[in-house]
PDB file of N, CA, C and O in Angstrom:
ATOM      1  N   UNK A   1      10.638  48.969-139.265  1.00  0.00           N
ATOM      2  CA  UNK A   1      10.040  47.647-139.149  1.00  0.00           C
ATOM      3  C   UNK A   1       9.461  47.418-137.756  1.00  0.00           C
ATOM      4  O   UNK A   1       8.463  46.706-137.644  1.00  0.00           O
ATOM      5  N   UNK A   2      10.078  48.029-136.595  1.00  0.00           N
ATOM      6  CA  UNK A   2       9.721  47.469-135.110  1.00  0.00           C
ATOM      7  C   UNK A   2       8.504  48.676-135.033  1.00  0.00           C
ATOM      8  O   UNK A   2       7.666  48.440-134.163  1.00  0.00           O
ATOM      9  N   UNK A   3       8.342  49.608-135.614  1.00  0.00           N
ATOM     10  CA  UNK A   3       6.839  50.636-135.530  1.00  0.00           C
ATOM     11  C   UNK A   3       5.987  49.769-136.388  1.00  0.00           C
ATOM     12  O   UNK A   3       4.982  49.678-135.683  1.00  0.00           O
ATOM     13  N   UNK A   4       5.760  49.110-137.407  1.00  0.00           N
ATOM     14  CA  UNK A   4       4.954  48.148-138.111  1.00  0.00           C
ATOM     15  C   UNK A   4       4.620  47.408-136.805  1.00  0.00           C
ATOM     16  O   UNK A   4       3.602  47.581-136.135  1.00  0.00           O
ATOM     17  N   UNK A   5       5.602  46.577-136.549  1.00  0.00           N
ATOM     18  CA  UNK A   5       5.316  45.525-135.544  1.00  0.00           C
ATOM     19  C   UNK A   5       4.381  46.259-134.425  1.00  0.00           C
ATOM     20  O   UNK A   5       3.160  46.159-134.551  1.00  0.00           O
ATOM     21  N   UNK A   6       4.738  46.739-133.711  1.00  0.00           N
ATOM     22  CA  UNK A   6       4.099  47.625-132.868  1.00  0.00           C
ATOM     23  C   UNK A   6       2.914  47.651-133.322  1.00  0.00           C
ATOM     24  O   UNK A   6       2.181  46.668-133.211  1.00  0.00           O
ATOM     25  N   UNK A   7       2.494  48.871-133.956  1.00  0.00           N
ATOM     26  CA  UNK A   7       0.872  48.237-134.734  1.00  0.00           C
ATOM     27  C   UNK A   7       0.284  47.343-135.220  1.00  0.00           C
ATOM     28  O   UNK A   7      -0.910  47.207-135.486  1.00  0.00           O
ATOM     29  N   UNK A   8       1.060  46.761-135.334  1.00  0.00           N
ATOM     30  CA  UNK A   8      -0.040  45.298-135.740  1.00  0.00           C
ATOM     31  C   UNK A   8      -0.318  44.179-134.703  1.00  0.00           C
ATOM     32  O   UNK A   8      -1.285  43.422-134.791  1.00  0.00           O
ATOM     33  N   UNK A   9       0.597  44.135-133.723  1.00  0.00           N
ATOM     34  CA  UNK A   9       0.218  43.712-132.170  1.00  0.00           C
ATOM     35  C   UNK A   9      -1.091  44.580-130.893  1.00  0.00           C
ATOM     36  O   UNK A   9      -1.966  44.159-130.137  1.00  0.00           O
ATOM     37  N   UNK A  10      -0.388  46.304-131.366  1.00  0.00           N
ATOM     38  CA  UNK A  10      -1.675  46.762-130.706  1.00  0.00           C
ATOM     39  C   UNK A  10      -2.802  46.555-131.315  1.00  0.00           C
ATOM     40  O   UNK A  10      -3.780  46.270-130.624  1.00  0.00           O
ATOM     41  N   UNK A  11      -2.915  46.642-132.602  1.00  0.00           N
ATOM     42  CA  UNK A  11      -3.934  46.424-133.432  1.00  0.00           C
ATOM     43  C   UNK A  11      -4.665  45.083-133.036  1.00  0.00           C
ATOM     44  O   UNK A  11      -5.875  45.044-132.813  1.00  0.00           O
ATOM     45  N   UNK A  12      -3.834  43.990-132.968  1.00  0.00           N
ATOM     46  CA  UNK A  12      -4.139  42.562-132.414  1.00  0.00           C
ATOM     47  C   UNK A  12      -5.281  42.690-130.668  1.00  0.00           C
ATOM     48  O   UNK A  12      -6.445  42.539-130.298  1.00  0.00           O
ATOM     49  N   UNK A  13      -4.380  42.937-130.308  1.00  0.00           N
ATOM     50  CA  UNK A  13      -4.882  43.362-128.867  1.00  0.00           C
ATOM     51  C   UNK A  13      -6.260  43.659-128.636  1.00  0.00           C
ATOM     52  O   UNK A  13      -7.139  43.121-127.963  1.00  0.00           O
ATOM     53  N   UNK A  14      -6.198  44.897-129.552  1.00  0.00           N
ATOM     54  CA  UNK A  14      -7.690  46.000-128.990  1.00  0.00           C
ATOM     55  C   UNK A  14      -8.605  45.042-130.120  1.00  0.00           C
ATOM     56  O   UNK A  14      -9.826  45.093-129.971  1.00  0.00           O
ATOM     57  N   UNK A  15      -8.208  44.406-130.941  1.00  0.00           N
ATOM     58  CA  UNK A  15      -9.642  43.254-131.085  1.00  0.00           C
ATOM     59  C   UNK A  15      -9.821  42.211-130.717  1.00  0.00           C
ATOM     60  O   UNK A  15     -10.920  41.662-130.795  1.00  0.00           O
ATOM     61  N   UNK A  16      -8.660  41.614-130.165  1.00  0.00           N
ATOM     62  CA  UNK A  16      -8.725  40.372-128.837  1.00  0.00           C
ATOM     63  C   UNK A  16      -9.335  40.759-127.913  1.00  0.00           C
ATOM     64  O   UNK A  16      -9.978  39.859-127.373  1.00  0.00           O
ATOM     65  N   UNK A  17      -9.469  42.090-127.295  1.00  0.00           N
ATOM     66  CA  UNK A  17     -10.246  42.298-126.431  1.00  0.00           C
ATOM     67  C   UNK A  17     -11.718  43.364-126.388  1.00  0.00           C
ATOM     68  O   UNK A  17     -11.924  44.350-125.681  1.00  0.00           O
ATOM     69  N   UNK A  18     -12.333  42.912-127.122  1.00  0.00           N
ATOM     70  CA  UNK A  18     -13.492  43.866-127.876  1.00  0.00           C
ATOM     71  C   UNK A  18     -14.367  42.663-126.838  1.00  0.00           C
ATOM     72  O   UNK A  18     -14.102  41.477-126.644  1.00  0.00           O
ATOM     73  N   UNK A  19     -15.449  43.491-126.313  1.00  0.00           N
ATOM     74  CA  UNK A  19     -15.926  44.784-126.551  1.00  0.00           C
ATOM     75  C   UNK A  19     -15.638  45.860-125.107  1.00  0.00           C
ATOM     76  O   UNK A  19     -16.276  46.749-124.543  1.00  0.00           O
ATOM     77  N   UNK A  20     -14.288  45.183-124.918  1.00  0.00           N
ATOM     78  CA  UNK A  20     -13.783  45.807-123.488  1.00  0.00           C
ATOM     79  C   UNK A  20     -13.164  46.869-123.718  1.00  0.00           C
ATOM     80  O   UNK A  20     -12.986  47.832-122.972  1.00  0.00           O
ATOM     81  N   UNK A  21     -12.711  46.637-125.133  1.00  0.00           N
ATOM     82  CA  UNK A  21     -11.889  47.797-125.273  1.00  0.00           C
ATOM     83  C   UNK A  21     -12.533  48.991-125.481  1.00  0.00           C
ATOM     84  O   UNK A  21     -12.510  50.020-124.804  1.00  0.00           O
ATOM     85  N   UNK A  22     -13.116  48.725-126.512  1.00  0.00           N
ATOM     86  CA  UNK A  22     -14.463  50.201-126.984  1.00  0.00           C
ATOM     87  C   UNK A  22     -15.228  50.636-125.391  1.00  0.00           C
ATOM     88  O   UNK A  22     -15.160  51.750-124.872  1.00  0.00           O
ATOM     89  N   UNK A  23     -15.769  49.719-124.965  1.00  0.00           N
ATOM     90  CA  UNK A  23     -16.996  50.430-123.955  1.00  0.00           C
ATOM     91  C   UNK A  23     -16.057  50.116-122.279  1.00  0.00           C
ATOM     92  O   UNK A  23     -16.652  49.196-121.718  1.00  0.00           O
ATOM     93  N   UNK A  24     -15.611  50.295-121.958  1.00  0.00           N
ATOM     94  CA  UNK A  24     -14.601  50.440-120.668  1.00  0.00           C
ATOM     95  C   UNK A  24     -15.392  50.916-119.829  1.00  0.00           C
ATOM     96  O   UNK A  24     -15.750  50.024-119.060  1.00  0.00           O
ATOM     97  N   UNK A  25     -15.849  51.900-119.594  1.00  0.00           N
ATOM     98  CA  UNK A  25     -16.733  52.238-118.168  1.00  0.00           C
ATOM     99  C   UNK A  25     -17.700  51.813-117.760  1.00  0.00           C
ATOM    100  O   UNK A  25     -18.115  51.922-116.606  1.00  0.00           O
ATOM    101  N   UNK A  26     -18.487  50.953-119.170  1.00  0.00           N
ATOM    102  CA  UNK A  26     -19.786  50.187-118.609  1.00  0.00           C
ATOM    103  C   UNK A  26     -19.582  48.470-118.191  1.00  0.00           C
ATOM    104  O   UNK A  26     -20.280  47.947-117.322  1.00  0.00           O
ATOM    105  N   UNK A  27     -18.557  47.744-118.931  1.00  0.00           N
ATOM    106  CA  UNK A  27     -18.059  46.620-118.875  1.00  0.00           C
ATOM    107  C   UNK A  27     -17.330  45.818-117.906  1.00  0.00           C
ATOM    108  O   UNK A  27     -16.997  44.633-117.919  1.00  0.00           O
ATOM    109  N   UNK A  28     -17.111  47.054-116.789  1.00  0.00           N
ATOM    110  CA  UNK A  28     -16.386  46.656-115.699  1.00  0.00           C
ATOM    111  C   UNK A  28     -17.322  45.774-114.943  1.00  0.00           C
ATOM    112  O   UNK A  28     -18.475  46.203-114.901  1.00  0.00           O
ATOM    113  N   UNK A  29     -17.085  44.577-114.302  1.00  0.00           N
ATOM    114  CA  UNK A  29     -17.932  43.930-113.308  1.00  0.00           C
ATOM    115  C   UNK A  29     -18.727  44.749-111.973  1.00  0.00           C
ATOM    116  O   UNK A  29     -18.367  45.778-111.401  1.00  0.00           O
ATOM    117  N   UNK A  30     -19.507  44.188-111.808  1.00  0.00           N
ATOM    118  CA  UNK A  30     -20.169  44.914-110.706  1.00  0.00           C
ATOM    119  C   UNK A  30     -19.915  44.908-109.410  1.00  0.00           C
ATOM    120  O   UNK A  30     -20.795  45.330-108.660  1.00  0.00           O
ATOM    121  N   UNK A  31     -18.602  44.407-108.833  1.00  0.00           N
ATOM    122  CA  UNK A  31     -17.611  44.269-107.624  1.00  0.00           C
ATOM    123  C   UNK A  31     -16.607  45.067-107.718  1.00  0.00           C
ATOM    124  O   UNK A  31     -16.056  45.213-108.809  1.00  0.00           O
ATOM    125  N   UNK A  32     -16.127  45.812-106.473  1.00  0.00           N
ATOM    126  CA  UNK A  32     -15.266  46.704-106.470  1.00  0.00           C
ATOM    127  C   UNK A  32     -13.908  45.862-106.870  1.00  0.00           C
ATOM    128  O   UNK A  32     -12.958  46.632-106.724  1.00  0.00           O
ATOM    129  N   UNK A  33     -13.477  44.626-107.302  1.00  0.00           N
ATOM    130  CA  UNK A  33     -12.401  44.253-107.359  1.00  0.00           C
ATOM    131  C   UNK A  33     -11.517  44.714-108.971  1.00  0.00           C
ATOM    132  O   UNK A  33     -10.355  44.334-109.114  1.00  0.00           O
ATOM    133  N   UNK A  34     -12.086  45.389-109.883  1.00  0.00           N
ATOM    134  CA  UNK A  34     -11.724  45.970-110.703  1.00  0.00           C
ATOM    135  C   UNK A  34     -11.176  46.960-110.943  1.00  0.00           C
ATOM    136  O   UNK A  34     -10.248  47.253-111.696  1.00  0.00           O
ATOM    137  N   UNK A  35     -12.057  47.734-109.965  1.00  0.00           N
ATOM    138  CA  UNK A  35     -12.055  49.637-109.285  1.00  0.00           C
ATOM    139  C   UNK A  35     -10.581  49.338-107.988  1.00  0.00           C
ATOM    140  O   UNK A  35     -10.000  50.361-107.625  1.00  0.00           O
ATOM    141  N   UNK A  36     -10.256  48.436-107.595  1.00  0.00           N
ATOM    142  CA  UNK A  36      -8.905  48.411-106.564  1.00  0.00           C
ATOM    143  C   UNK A  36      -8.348  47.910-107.159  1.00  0.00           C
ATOM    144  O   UNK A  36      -7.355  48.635-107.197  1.00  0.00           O
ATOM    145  N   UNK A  37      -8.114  46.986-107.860  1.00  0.00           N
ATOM    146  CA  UNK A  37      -6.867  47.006-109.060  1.00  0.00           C
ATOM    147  C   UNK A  37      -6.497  47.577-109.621  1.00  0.00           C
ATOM    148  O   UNK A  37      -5.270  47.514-109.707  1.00  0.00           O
ATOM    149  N   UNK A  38      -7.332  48.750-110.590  1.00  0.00           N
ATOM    150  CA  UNK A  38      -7.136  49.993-111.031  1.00  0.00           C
ATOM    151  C   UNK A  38      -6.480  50.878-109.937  1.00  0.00           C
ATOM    152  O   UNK A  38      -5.342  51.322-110.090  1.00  0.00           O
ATOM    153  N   UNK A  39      -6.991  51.047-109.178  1.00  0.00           N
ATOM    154  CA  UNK A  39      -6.260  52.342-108.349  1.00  0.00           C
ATOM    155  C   UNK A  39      -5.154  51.878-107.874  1.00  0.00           C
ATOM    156  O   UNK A  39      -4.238  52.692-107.757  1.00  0.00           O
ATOM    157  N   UNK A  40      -4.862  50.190-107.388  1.00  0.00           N
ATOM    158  CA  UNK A  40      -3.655  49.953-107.183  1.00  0.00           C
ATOM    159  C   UNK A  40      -2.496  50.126-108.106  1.00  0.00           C
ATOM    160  O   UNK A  40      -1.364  50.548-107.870  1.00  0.00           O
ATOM    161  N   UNK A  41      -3.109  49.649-109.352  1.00  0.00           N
ATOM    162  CA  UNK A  41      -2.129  49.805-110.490  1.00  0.00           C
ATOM    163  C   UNK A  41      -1.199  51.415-110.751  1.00  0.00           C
ATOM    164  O   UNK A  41      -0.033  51.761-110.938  1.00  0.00           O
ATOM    165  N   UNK A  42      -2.662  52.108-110.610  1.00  0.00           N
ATOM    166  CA  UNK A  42      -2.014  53.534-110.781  1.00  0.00           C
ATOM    167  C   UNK A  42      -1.521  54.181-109.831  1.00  0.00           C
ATOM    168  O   UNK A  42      -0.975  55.268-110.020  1.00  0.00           O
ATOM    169  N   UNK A  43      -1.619  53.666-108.737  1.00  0.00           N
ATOM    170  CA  UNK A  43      -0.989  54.421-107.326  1.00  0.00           C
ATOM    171  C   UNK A  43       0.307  53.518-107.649  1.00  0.00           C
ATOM    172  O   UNK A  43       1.271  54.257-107.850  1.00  0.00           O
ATOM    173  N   UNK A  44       0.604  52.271-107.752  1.00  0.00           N
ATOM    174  CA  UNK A  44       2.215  51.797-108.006  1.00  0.00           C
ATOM    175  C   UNK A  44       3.031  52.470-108.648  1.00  0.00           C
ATOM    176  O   UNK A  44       4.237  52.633-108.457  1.00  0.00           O
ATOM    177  N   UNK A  45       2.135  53.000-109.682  1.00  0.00           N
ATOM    178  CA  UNK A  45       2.980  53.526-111.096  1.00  0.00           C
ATOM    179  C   UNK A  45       3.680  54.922-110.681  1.00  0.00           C
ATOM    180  O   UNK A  45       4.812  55.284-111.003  1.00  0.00           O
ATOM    181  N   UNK A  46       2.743  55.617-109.892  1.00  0.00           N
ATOM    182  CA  UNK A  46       3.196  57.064-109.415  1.00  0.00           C
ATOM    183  C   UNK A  46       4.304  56.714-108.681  1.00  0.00           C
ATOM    184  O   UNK A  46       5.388  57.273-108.847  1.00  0.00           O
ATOM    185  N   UNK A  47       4.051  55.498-107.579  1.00  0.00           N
ATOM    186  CA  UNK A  47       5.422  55.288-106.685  1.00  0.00           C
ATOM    187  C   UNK A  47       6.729  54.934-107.269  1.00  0.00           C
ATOM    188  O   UNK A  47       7.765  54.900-106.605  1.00  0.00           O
ATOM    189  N   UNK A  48       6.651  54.662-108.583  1.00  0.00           N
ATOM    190  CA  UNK A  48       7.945  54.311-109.060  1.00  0.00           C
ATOM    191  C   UNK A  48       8.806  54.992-109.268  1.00  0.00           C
ATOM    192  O   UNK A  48       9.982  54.717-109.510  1.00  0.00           O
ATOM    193  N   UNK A  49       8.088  56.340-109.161  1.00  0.00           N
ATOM    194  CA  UNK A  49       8.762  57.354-109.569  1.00  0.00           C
ATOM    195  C   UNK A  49       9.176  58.596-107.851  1.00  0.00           C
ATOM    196  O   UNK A  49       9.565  59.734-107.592  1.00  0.00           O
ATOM    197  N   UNK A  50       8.835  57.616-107.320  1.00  0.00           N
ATOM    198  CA  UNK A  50       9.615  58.099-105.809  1.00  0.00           C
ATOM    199  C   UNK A  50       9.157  56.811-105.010  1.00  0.00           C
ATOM    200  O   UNK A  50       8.161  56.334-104.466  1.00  0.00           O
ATOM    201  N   UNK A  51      10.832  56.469-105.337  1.00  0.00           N
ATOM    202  CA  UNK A  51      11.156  55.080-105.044  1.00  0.00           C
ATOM    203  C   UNK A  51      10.883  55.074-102.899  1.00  0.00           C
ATOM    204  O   UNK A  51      10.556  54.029-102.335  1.00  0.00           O
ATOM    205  N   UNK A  52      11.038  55.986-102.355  1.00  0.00           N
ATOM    206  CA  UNK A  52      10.803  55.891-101.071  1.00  0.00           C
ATOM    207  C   UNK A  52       9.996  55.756-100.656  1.00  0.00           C
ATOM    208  O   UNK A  52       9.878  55.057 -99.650  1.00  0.00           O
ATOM    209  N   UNK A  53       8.864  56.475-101.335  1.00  0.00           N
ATOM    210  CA  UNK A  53       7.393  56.210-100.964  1.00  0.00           C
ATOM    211  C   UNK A  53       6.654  55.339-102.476  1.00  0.00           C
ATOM    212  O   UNK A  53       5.783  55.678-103.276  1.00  0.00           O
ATOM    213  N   UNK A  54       7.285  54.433-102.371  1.00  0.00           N
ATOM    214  CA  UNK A  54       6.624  53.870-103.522  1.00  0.00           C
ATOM    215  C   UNK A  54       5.297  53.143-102.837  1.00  0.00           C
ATOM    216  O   UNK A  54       4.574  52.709-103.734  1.00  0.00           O
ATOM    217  N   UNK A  55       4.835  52.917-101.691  1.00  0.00           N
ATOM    218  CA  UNK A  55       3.867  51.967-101.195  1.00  0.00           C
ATOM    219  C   UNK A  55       2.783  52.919-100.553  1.00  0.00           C
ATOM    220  O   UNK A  55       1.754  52.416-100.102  1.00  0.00           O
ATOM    221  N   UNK A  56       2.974  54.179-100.505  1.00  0.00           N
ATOM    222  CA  UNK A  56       2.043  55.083 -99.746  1.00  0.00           C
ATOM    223  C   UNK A  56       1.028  55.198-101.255  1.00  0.00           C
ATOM    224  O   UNK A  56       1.480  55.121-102.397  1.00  0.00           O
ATOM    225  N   UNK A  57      -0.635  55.426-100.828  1.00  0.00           N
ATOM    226  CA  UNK A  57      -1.572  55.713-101.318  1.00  0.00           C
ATOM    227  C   UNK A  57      -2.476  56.768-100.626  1.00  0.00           C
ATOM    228  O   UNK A  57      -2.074  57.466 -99.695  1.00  0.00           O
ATOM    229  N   UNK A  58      -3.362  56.814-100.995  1.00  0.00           N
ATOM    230  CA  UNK A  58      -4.150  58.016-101.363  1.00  0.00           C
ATOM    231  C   UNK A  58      -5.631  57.383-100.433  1.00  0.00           C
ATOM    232  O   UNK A  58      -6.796  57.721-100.641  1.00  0.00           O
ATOM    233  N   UNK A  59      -5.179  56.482 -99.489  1.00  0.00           N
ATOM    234  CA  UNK A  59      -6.241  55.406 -98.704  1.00  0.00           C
ATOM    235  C   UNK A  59      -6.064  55.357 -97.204  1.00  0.00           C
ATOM    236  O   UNK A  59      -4.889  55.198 -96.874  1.00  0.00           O
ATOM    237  N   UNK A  60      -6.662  55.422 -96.520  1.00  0.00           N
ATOM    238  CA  UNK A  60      -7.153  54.913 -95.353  1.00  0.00           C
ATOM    239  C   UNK A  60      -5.829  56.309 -94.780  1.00  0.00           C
ATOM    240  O   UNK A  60      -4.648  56.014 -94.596  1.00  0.00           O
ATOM    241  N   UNK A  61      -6.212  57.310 -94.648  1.00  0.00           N
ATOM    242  CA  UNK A  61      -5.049  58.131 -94.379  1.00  0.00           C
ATOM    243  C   UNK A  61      -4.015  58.542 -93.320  1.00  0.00           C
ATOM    244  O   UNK A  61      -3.037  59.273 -93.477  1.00  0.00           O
ATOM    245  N   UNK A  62      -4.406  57.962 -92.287  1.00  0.00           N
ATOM    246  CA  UNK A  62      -2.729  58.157 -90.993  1.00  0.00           C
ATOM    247  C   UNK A  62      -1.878  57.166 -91.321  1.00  0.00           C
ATOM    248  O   UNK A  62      -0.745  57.215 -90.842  1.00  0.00           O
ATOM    249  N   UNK A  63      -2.287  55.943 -92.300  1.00  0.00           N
ATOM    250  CA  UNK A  63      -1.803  55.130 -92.449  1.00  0.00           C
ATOM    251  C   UNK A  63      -0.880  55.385 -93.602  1.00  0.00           C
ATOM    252  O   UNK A  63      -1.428  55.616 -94.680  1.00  0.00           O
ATOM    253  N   UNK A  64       0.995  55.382 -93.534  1.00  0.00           N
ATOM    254  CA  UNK A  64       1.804  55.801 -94.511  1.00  0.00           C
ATOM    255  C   UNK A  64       1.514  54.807 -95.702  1.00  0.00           C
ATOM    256  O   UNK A  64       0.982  54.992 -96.796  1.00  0.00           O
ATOM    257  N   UNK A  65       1.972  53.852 -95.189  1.00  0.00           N
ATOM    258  CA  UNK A  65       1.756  52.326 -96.512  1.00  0.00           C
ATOM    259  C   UNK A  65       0.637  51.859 -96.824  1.00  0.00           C
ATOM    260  O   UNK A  65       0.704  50.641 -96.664  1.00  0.00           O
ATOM    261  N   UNK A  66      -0.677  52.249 -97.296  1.00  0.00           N
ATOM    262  CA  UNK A  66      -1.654  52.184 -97.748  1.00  0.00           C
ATOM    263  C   UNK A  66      -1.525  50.994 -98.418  1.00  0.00           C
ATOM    264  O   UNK A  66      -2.099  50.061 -97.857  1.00  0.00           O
ATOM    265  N   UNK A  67      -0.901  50.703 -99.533  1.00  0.00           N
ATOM    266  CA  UNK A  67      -0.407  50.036-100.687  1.00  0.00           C
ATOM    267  C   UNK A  67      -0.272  48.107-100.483  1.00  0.00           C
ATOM    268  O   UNK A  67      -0.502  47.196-101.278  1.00  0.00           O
ATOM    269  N   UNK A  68       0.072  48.113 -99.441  1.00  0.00           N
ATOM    270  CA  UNK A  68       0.250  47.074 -98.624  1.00  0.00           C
ATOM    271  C   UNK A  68      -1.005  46.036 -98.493  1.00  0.00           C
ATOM    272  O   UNK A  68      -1.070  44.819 -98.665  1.00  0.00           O
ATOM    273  N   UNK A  69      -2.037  47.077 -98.094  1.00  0.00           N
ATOM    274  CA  UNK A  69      -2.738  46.364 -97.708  1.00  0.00           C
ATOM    275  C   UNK A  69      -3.572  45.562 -98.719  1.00  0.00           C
ATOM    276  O   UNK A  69      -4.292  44.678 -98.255  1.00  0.00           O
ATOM    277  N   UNK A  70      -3.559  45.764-100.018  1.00  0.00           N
ATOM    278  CA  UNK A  70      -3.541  44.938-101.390  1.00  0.00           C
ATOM    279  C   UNK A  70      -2.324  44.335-101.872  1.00  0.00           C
ATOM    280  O   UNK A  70      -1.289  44.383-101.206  1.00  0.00           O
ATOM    281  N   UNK A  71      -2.405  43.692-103.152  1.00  0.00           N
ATOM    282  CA  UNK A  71      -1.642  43.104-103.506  1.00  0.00           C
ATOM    283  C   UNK A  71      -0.717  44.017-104.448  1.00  0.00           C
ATOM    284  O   UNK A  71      -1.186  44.343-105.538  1.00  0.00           O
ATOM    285  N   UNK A  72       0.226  44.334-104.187  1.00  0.00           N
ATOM    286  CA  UNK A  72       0.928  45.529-104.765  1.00  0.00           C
ATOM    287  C   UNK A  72       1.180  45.389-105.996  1.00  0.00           C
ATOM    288  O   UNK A  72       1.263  46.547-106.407  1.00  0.00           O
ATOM    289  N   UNK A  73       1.298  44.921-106.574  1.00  0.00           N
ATOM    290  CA  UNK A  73       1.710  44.735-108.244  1.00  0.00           C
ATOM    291  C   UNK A  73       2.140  45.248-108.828  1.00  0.00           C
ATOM    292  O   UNK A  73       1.755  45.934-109.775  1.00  0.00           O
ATOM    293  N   UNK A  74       3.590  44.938-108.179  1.00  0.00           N
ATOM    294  CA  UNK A  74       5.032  45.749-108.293  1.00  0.00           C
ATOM    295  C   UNK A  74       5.515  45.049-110.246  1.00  0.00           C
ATOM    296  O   UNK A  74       5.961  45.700-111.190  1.00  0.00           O
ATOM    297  N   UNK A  75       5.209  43.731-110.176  1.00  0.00           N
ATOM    298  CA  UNK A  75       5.577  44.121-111.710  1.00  0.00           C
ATOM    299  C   UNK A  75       5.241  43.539-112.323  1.00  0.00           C
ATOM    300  O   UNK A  75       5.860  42.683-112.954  1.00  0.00           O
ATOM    301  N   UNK A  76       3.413  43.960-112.384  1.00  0.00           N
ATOM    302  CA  UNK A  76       2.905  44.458-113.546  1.00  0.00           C
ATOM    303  C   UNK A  76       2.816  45.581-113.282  1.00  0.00           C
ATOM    304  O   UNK A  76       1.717  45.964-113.683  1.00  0.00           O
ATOM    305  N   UNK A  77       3.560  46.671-112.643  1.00  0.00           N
ATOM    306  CA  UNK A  77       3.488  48.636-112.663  1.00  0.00           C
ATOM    307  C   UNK A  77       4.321  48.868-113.497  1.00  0.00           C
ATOM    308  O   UNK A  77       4.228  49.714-114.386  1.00  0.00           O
ATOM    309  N   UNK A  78       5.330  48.048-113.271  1.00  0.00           N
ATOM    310  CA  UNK A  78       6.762  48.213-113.685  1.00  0.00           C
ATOM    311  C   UNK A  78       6.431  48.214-115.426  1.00  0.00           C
ATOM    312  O   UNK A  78       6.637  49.062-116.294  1.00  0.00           O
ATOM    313  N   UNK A  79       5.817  46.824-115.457  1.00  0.00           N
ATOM    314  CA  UNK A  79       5.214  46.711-117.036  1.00  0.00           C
ATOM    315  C   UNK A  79       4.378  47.585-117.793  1.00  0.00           C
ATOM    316  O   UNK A  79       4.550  47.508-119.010  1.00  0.00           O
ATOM    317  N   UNK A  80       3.433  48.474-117.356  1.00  0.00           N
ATOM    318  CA  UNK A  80       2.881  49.386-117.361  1.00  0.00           C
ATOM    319  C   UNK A  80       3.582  50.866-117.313  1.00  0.00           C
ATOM    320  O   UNK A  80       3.044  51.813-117.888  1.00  0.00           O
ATOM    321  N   UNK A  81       4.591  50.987-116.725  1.00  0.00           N
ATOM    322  CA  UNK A  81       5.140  52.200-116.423  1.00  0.00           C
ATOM    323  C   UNK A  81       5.201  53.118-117.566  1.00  0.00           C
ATOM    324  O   UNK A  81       5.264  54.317-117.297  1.00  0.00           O
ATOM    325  N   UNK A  82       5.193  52.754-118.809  1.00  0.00           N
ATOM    326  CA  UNK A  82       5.713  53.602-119.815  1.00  0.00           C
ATOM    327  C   UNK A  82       3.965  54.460-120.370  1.00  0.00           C
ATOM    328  O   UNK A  82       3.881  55.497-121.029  1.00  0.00           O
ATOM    329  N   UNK A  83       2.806  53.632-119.849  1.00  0.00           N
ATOM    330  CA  UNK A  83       1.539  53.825-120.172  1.00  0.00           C
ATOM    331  C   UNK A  83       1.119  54.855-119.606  1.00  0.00           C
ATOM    332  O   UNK A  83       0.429  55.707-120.165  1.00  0.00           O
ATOM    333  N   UNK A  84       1.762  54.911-117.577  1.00  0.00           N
ATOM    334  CA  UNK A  84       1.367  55.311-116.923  1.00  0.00           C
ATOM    335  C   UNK A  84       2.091  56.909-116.678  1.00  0.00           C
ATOM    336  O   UNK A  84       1.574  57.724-115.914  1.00  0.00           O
ATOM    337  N   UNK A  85       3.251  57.169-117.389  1.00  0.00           N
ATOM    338  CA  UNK A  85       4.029  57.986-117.509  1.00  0.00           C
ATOM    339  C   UNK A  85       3.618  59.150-119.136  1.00  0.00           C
ATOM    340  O   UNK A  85       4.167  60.140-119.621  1.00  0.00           O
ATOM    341  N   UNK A  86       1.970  58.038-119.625  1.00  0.00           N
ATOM    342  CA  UNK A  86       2.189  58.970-120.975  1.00  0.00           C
ATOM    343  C   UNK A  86       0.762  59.464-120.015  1.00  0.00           C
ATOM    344  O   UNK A  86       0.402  60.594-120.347  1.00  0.00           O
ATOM    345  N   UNK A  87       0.110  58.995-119.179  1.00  0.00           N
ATOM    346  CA  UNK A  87      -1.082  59.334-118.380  1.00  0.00           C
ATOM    347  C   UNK A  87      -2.279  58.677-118.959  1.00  0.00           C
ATOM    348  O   UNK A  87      -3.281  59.301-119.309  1.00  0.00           O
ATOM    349  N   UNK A  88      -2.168  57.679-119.026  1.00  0.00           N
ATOM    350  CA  UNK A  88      -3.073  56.500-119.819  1.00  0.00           C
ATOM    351  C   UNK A  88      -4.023  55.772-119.195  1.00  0.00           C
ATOM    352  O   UNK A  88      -4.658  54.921-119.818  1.00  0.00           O
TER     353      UNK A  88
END
């Protein structure tokens, strides 16, 4: 019964959010504030999984805590984690 459910919520979803869902690479706004949420999101997600360096990124590089200097979005990663762990 909870795999029914499951599909019929994702199912819900990806047509609540049409036509974002289908065409994703062209639909993004034309400001980088989409493209750094994204990378923030997915640089959190990696850190969760080494909790010490959970705030270091892949940015501005002598600098350890990269992560910082955005808004970290510690949990919505957390919420995400299971997405980001299937490589989604």
């Amino acid at each position: 019964m909870a795999g029914v459910l499951f599909v019929v919520f994702l199912a819900a979803a990806f047509l609540a959010t049409q036509p974002l869902s289908v065409d994703l690479e062209t639909r993004l706004p034309n400001n980088a504030d989409g493209l750094v949420f994204a990378w923030t999101l997915k640089q959190m997600c990696g850190g969760l999984a080494r909790p010490l360096d959970a705030f270091r990124g892949n940015m501005f590089y002598p600098v350890e805590a990269s992560l910082l200097y955005t808004e970290p979005l510690l949990g919505l990663a957390i919420q995400v984690a299971p997405l980001c762990a299937l490589d989604l």
